[in-house]
Every structure is written in structure tokens, then in C-alpha cells.
DSSP file (Angstrom, degrees, kcal/mol; ACC not computed):
  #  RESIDUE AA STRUCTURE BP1 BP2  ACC     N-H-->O    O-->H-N    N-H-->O    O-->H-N    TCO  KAPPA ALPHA  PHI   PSI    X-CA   Y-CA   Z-CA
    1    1 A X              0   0    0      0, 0.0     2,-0.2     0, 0.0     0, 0.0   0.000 360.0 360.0 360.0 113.3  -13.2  -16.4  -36.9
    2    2 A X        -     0   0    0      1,-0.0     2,-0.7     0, 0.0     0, 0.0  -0.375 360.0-138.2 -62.8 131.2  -14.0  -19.5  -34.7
    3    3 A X        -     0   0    0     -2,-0.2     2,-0.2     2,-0.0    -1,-0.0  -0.870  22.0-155.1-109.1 126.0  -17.4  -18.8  -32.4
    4    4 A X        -     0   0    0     -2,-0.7     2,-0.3     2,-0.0     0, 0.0  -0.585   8.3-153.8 -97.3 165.5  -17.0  -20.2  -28.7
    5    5 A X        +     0   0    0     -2,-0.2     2,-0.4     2,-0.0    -2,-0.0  -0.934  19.7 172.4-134.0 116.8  -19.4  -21.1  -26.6
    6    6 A X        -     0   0    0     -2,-0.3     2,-0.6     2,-0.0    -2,-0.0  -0.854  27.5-127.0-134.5 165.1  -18.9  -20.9  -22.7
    7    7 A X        -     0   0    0     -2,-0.4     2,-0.6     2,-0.0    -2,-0.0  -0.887  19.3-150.4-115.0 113.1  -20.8  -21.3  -19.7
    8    8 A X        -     0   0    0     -2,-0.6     2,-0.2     2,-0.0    -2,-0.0  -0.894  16.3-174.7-111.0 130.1  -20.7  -18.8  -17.4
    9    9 A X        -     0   0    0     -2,-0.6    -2,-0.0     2,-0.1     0, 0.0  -0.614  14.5-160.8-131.2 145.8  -21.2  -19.6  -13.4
   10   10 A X        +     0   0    0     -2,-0.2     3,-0.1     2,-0.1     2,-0.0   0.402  41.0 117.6-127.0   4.3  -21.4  -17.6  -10.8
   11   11 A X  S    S-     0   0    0      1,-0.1    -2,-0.1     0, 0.0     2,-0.1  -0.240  73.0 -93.7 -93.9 178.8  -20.7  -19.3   -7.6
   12   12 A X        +     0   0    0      4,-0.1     2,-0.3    -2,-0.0    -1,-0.1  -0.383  48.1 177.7 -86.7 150.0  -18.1  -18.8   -4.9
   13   13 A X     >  -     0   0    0      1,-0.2     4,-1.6    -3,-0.1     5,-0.1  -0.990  14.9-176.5-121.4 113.2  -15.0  -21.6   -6.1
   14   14 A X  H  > S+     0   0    0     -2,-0.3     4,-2.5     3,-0.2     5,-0.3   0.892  86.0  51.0 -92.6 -62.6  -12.2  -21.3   -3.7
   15   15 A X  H  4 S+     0   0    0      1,-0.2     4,-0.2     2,-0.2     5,-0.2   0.899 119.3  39.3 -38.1 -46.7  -10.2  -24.2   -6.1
   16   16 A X  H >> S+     0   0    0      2,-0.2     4,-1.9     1,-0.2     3,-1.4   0.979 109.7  55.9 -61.2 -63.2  -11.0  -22.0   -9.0
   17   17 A X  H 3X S+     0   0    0     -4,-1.6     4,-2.5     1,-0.3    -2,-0.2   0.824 118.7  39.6 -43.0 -60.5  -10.4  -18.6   -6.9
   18   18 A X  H 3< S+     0   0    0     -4,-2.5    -1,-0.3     1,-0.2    -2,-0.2   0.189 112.8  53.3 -79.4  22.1   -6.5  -20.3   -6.3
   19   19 A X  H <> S+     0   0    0     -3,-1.4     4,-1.8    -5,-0.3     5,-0.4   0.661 109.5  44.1 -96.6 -78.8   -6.5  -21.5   -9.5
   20   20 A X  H  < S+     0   0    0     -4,-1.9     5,-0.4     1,-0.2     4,-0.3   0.879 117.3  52.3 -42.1 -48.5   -7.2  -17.8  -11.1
   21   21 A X  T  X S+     0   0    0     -4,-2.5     4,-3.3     1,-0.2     3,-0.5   0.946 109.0  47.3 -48.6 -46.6   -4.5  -16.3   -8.4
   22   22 A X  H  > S+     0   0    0      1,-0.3     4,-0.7     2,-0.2    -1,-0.2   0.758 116.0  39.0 -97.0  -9.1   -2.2  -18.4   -9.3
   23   23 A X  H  < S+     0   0    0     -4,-1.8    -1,-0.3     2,-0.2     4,-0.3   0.426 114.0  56.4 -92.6   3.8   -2.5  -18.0  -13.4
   24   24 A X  H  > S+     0   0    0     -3,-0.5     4,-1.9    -5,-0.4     5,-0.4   0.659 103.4  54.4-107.9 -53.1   -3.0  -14.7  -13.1
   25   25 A X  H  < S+     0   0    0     -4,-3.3     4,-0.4    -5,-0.4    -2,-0.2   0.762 103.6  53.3 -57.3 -13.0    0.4  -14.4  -11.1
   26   26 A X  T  X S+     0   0    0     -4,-0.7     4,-0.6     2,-0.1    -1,-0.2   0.581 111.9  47.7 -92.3 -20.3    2.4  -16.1  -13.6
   27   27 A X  H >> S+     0   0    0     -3,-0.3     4,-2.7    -4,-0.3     3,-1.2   0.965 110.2  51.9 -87.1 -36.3    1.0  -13.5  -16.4
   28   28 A X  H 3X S+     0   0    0     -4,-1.9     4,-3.0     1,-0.2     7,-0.2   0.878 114.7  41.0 -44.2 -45.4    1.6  -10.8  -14.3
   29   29 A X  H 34 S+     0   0    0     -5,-0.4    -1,-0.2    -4,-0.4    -2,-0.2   0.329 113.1  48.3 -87.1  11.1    4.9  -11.9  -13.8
   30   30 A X  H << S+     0   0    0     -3,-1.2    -2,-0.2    -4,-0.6    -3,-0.1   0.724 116.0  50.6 -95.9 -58.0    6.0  -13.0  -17.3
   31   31 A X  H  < S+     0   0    0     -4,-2.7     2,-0.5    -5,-0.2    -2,-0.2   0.949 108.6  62.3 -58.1 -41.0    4.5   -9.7  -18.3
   32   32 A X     X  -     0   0    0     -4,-3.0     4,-1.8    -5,-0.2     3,-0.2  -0.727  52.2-165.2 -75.0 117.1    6.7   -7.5  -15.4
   33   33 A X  H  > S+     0   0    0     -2,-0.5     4,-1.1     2,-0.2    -1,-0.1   0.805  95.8  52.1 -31.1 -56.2   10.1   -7.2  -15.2
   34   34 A X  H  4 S+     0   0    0      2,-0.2    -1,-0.2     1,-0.2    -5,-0.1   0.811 109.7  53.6 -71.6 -20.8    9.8   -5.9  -11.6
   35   35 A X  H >> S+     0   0    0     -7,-0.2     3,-2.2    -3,-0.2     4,-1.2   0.869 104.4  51.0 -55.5 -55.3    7.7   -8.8  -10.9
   36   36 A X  H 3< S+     0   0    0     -4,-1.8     3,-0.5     1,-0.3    -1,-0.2   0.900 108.0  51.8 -51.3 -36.4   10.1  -11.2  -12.0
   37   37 A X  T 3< S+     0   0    0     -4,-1.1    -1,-0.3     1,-0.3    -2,-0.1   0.141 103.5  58.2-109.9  23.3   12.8   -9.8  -10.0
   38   38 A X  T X4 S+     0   0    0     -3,-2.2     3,-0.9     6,-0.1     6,-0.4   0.694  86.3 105.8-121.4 -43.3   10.5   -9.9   -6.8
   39   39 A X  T 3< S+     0   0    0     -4,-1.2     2,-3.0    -3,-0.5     4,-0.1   0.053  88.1  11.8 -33.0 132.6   10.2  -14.0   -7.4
   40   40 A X  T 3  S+     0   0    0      1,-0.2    -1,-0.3     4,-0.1    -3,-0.1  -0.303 109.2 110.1 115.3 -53.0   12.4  -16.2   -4.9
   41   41 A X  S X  S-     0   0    0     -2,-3.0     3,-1.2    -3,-0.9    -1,-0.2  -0.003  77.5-120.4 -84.9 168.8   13.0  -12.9   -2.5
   42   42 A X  G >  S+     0   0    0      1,-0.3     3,-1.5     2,-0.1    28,-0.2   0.875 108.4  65.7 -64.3 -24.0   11.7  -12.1    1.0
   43   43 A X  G 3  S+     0   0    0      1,-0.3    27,-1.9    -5,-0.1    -1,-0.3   0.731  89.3  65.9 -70.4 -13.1   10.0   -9.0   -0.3
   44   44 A X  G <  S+     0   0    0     -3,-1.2     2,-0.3    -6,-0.4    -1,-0.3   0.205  82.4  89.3-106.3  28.1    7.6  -10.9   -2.5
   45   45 A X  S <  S-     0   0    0     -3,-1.5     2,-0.3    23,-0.1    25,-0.3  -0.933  84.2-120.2-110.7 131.3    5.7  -12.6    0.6
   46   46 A X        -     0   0    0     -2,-0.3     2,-0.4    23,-0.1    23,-0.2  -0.541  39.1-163.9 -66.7 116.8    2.5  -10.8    2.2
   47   47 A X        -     0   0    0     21,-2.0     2,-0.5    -2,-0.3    21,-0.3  -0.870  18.8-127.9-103.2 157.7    4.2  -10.5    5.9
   48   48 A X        -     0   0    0     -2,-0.4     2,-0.4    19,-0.2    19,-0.3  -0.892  24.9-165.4 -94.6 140.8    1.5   -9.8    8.1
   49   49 A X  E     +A   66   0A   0     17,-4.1    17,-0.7    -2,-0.5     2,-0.4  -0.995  13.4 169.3-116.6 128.3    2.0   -6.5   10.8
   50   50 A X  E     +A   65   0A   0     -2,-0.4     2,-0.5    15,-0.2    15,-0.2  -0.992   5.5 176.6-126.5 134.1   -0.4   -6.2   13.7
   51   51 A X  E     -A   64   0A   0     13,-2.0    13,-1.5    -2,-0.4     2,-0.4  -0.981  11.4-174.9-123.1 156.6    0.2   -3.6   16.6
   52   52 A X  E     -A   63   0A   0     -2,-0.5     2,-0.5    11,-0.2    11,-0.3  -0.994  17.7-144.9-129.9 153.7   -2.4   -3.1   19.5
   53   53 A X  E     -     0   0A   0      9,-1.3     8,-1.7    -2,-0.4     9,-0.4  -0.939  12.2-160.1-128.4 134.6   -2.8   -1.1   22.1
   54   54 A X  E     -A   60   0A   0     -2,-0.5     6,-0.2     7,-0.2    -2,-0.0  -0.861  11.6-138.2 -95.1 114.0   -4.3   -2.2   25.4
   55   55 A X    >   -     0   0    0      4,-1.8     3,-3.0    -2,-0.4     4,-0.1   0.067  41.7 -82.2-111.1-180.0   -5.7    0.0   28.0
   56   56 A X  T 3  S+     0   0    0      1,-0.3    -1,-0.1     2,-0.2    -2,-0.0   0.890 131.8  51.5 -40.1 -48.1   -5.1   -0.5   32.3
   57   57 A X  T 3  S-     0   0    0      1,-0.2    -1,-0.3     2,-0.1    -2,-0.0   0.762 121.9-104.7 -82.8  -6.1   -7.5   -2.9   32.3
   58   58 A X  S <  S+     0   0    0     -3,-3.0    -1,-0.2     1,-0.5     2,-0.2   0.392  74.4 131.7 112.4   7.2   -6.3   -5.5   29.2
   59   59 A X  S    S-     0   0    0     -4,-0.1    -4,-1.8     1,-0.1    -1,-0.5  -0.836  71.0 -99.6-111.1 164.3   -9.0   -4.4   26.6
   60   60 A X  E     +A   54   0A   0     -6,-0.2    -6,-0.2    -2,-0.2     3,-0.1  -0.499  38.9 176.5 -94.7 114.3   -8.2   -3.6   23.2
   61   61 A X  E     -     0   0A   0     -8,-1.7    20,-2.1    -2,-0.5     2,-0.2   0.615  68.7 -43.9 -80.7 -34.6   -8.1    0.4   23.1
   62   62 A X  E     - B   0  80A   0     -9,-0.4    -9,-1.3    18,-0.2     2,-0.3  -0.932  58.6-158.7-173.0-168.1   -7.1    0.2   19.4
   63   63 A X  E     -AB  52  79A   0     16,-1.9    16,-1.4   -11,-0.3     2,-0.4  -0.963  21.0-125.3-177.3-173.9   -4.9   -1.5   16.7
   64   64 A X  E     -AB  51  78A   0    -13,-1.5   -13,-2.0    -2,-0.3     2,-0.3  -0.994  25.2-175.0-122.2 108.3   -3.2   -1.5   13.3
   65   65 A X  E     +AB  50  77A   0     12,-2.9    11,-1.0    -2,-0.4    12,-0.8  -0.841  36.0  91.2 -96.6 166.5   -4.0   -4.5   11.2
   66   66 A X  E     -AB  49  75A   0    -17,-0.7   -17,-4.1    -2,-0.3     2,-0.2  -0.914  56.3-101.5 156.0-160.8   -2.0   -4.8    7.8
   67   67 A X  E     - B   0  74A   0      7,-0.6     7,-1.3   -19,-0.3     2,-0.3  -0.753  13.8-129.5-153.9-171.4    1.2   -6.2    6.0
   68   68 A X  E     + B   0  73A   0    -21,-0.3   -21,-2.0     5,-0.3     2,-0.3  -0.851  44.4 156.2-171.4 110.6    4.6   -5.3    4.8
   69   69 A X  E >   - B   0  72A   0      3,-2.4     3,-1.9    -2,-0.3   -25,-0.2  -0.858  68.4  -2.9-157.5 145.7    5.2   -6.8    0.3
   70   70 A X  T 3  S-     0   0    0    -27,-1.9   -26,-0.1    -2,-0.3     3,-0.1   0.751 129.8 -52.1  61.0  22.2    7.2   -5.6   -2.1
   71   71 A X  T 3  S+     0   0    0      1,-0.2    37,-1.4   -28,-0.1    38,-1.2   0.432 112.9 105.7 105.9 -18.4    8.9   -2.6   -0.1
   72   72 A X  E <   -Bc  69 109A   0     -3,-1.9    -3,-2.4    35,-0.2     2,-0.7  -0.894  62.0-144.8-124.4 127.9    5.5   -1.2    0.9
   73   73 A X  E     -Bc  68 110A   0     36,-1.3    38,-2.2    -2,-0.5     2,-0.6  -0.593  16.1-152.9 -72.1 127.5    3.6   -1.2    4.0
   74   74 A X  E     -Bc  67 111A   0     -7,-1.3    -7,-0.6    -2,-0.7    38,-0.1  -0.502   6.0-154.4-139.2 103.2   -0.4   -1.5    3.8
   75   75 A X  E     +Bc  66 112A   0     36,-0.9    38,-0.7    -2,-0.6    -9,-0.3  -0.041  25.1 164.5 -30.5  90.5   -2.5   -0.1    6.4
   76   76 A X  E     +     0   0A   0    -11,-1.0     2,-0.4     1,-0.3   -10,-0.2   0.916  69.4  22.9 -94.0 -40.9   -5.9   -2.4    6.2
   77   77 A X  E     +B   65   0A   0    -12,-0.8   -12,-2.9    -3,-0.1    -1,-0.3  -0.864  53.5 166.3-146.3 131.2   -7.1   -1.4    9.3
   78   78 A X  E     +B   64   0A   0     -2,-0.4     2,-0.3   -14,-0.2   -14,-0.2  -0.693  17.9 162.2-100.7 149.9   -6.7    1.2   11.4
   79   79 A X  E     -B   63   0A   0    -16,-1.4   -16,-1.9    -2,-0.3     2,-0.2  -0.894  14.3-169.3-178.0 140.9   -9.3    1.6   14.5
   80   80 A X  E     -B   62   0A   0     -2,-0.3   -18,-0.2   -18,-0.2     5,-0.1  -0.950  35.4-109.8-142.0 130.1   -9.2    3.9   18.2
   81   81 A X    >   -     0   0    0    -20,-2.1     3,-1.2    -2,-0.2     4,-0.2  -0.029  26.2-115.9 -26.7 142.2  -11.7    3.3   20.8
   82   82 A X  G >  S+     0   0    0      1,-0.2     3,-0.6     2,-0.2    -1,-0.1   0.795 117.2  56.2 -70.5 -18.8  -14.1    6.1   21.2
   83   83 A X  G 3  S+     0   0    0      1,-0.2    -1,-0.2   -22,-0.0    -2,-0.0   0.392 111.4  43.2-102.5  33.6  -12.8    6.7   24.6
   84   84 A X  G X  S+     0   0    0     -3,-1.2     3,-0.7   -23,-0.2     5,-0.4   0.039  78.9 124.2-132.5  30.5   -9.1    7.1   23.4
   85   85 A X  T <   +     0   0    0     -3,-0.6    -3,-0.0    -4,-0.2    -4,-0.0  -0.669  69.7  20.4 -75.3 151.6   -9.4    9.0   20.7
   86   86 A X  T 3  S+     0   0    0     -2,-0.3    -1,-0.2    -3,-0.0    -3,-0.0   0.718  91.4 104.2  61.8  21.6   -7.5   12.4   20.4
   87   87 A X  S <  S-     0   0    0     -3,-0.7    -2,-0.1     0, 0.0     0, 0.0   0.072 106.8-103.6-113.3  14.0   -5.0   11.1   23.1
   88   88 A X  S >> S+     0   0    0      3,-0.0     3,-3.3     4,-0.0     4,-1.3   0.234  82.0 138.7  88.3  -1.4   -2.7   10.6   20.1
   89   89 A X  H >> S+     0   0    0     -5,-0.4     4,-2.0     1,-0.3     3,-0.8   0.807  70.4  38.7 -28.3 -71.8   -3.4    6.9   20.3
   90   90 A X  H 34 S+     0   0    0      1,-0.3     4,-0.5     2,-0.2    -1,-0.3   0.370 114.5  50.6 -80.8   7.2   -3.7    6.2   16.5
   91   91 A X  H <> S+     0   0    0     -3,-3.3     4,-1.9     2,-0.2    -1,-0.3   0.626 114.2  50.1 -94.4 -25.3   -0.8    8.6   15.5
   92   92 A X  H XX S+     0   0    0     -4,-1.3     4,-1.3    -3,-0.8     3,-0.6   0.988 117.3  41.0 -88.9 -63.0    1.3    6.5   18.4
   93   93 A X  H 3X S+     0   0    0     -4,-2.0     4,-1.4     1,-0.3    -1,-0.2   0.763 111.1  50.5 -70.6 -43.0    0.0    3.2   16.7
   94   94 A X  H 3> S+     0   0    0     -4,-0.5     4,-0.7    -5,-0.2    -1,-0.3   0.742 112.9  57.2 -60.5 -28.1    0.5    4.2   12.8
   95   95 A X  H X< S+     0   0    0     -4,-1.9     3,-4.4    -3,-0.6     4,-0.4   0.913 106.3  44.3 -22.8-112.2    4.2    5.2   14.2
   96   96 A X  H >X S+     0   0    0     -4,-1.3     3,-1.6     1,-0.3     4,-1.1   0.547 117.7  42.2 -29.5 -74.2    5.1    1.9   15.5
   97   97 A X  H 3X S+     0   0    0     -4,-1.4     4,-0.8     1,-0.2    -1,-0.3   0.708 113.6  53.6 -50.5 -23.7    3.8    0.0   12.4
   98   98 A X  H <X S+     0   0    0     -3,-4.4     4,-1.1    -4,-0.7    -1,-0.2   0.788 116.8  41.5 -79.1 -42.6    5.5    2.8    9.9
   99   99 A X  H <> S+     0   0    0     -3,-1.6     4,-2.9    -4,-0.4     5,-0.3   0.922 110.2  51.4 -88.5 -17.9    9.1    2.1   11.9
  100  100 A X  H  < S+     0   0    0     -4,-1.1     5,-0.3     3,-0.2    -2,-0.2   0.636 112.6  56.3 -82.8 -19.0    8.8   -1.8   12.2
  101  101 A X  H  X>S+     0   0    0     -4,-0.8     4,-1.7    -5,-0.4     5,-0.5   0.912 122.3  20.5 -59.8-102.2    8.2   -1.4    8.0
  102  102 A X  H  <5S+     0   0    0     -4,-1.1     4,-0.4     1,-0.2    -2,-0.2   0.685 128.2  45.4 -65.9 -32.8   11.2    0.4    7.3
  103  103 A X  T  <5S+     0   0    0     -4,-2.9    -1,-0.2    -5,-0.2    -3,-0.2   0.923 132.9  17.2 -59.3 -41.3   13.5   -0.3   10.1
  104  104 A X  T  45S+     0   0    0     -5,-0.3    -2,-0.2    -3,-0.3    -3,-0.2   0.678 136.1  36.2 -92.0  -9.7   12.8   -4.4   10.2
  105  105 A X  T  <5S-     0   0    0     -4,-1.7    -3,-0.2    -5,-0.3    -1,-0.2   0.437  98.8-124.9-134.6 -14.2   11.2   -4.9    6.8
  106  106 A X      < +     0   0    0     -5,-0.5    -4,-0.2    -4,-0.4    -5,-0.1   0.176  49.7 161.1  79.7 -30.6   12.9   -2.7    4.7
  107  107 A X        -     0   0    0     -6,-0.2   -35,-0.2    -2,-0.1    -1,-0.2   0.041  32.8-167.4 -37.0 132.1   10.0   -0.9    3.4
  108  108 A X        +     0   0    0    -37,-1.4    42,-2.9     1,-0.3     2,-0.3   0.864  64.5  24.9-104.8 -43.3   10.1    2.4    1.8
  109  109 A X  E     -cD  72 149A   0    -38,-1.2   -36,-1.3    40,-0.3    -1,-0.3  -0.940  54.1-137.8-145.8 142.9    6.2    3.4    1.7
  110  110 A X  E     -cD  73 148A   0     38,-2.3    38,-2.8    -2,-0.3     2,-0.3  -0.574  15.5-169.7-106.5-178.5    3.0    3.1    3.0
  111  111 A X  E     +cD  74 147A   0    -38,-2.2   -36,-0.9    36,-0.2     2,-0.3  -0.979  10.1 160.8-151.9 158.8   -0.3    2.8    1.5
  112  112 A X  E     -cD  75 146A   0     34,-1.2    34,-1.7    -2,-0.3     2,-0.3  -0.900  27.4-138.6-178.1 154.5   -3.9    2.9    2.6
  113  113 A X  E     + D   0 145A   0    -38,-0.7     2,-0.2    -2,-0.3    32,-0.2  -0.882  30.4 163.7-129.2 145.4   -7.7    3.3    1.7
  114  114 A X  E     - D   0 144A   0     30,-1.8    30,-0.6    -2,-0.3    -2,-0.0  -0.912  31.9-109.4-165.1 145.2  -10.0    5.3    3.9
  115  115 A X  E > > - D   0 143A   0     -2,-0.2     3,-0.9    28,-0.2     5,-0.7  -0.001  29.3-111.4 -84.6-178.4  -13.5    6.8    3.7
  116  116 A X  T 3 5S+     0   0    0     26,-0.7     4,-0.5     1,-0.2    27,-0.1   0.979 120.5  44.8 -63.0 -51.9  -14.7   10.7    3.6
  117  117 A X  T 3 5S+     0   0    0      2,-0.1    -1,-0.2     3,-0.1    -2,-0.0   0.263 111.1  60.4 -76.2   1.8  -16.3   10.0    7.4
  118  118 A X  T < 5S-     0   0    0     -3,-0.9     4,-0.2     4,-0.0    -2,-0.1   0.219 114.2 -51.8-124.5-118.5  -13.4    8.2    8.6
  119  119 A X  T  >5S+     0   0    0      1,-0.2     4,-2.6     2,-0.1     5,-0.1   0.073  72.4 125.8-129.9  36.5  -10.0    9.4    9.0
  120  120 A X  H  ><S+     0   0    0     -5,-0.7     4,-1.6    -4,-0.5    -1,-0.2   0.841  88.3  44.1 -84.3  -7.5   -8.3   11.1    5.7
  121  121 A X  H  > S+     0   0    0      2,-0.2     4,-2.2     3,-0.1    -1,-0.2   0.754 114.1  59.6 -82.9 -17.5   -7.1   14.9    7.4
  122  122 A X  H  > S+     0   0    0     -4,-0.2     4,-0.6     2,-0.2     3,-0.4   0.952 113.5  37.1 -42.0 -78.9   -5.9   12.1   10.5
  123  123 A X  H >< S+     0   0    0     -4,-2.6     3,-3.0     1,-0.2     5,-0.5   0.805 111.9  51.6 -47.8 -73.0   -3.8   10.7    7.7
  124  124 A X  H >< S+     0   0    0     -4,-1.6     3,-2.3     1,-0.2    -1,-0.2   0.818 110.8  57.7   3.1 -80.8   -2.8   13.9    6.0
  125  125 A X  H 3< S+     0   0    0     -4,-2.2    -1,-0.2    -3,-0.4    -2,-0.2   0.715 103.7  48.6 -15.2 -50.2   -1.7   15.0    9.9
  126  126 A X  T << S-     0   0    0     -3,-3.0    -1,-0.3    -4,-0.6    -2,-0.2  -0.153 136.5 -88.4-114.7  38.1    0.5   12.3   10.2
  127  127 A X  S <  S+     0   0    0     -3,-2.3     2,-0.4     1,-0.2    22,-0.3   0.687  73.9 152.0  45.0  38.1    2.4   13.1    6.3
  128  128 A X        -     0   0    0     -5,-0.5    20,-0.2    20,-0.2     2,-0.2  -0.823  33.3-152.3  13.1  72.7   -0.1   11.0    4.3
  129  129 A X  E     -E  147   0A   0     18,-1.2    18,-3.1    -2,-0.4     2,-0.5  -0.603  12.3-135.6 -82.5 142.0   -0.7   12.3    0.3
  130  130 A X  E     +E  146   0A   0     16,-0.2    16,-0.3    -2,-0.2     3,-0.1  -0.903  36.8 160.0 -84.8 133.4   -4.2   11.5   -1.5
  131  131 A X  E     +     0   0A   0     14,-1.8     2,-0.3    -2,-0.5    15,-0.2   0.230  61.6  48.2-117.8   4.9   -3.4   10.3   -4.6
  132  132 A X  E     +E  145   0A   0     13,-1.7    13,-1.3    -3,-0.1     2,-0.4  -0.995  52.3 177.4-110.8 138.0   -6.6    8.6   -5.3
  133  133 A X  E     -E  144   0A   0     -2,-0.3     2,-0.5    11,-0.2    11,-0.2  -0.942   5.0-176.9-143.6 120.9  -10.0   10.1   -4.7
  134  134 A X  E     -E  143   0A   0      9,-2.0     9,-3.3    -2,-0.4     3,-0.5  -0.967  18.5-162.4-134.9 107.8  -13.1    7.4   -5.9
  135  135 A X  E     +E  142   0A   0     -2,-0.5     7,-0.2     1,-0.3     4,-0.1  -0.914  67.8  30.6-103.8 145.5  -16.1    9.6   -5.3
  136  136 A X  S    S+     0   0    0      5,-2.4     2,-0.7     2,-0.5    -1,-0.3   0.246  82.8 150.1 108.9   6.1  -19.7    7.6   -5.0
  137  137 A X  S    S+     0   0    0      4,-0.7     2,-0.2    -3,-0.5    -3,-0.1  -0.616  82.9  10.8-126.4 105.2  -18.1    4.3   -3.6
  138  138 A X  S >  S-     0   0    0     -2,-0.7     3,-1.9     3,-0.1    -2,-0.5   0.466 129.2 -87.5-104.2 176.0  -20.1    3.0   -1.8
  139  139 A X  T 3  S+     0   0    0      1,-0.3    -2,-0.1    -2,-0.2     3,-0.1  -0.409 115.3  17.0 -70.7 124.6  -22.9    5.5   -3.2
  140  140 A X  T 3  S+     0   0    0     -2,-0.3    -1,-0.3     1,-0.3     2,-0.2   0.079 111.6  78.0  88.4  -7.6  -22.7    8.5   -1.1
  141  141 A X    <   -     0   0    0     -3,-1.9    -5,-2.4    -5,-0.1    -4,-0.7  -0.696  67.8-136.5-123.1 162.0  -19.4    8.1    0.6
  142  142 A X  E     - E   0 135A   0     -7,-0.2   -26,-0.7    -2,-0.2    -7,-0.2  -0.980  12.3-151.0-137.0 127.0  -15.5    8.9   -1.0
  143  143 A X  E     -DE 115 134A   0     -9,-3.3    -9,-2.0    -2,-0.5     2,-0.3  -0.523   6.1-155.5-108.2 169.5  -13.0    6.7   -0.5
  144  144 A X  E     -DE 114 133A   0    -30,-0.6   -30,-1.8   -11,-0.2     2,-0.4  -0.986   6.2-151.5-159.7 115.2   -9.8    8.2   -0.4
  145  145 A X  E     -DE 113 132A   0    -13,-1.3   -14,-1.8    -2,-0.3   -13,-1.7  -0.971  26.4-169.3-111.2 134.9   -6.2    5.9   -1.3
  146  146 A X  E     -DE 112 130A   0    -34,-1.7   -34,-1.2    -2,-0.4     2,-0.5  -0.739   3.8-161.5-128.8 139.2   -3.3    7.8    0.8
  147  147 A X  E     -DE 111 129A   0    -18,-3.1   -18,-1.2    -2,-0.3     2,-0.3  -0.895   3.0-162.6-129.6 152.1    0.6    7.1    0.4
  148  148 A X  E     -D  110   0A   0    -38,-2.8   -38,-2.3    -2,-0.5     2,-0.5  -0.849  16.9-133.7-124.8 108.2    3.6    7.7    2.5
  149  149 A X  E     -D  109   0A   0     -2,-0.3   -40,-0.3   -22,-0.3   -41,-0.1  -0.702  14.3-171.2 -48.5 118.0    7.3    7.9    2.1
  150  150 A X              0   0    0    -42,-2.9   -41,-0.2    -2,-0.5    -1,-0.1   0.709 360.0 360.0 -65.4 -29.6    8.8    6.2    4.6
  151  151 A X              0   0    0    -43,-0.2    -1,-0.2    -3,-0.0   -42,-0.1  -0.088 360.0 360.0 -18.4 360.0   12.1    7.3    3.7
């Protein structure tokens, strides 16, 4: 058995960081079949989705940030003013982004992470399954990964 010796660094490398992506995205995709077959098509590009909604006067009342790969919409941020919330705002705004996914984009499912204090019976409401539950992160709080069919 040969003994290496390496030097281990810790600072941030964006040439390394695109470096890592990008050799770690040819072994992922030598190792997947379903990867491979994602290669070359539109589904295998991060589209970006944004919806907002704007109140009488022009200010931002809420929005939807996220994207649209590989079939699946994913919800990064969701956010409603406190003085539109419970006017149906953010069911109105998770809509929009859920039909421009599957109608324009093809998408079948969403996906999404949210904490215990934030909004996971919202999601539930709006036909939303937990299928992840990551209790202590951050330490005290439970994050919560949520799924849809879009179908």
C-alpha cells in the first residue's frame, strides 16, 4: 500500500469550486444512466422561475423565487408580506409557478425545503407531502423537505 501525503486548504476557490462541479458532474453522469440521458436536452439546464406579486402602490407584496431541471420544479423561496398574508397570496403565487412548471416546462413535480416556524401545514394545504424531516438543523429548528405531483 502506497502512503500519500496531501495538503489540505481551506479557503473559498471559485476555479477549484468549478473545477469540483464540473468533475463531479462527469462521475455522476458516467455513473447514471438517467443522467446520461438528461445530457444535450433542455431538461438538463437550471431554468430560472420567478413570480411576484405587487401591491396598488408597486411594492413587492411577495414572490416565488426558484427553477424548473430535470422535470422538477424547486421552490427556493417562497415569502408574503406580513400585511398580505392569509389573503391567499402565497397559495395564488405557488399556483402560478406550479402551472408555468408543468404547462410551459414540462415538469411533473415540485420540491422544496422549509423550517418548523415557517410554512410546512401552508405547504401540506396546498397538496405538499413531507418526505424528509432533519430535526436539530439548525440546532433547535426542523427543516422539513416537501414534494408535489404536478401531474
Amino acid at each position: 500500500m502506497v502512503s500519500r501525503m496531501f495538503r489540505i486548504e481551506t479557503e473559498v476557490d471559485k476555479e477549484r469550486r468549478d473545477l469540483l462541479r464540473a468533475r463531479l458532474r462527469e462521475a455522476n453522469t458516467a455513473a447514471s444512466p438517467v443522467l446520461r440521458t438528461l445530457r444535450g436536452t433542455p431538461a438538463e439546464r437550471e431554468v430560472p422561475l420567478h413570480v411576484w406579486a405587487l401591491d396598488d402602490s408597486g411594492g413587492l407584496a411577495g414572490g416565488l423565487v426558484g427553477h424548473t431541471w430535470a422535470g422538477w420544479l424547486h421552490v427556493v423561496y417562497l415569502w408574503v408580506d406580513g400585511r398580505h398574508r392569509g389573503t391567499g397570496l402565497g397559495g395564488r403565487l405557488l399556483a402560478t409557478a406550479e402551472r408555468i412548471a408543468r404547462d410551459e416546462r414540462g415538469c411533473g413535480a415540485a420540491r422544496l425545503e422549509t423550517w418548523d416556524f415557517q410554512a410546512p401545514e401552508f405547504y401540506k394545504k396546498q397538496g405538499y407531502e413531507v418526505v424528509c424531516v432533519i430535526p436539530d438543523y439548525p440546532p433547535g429548528v426542523t427543516e422539513y423537505t416537501l414534494t408535489k405531483n404536478l401531474g
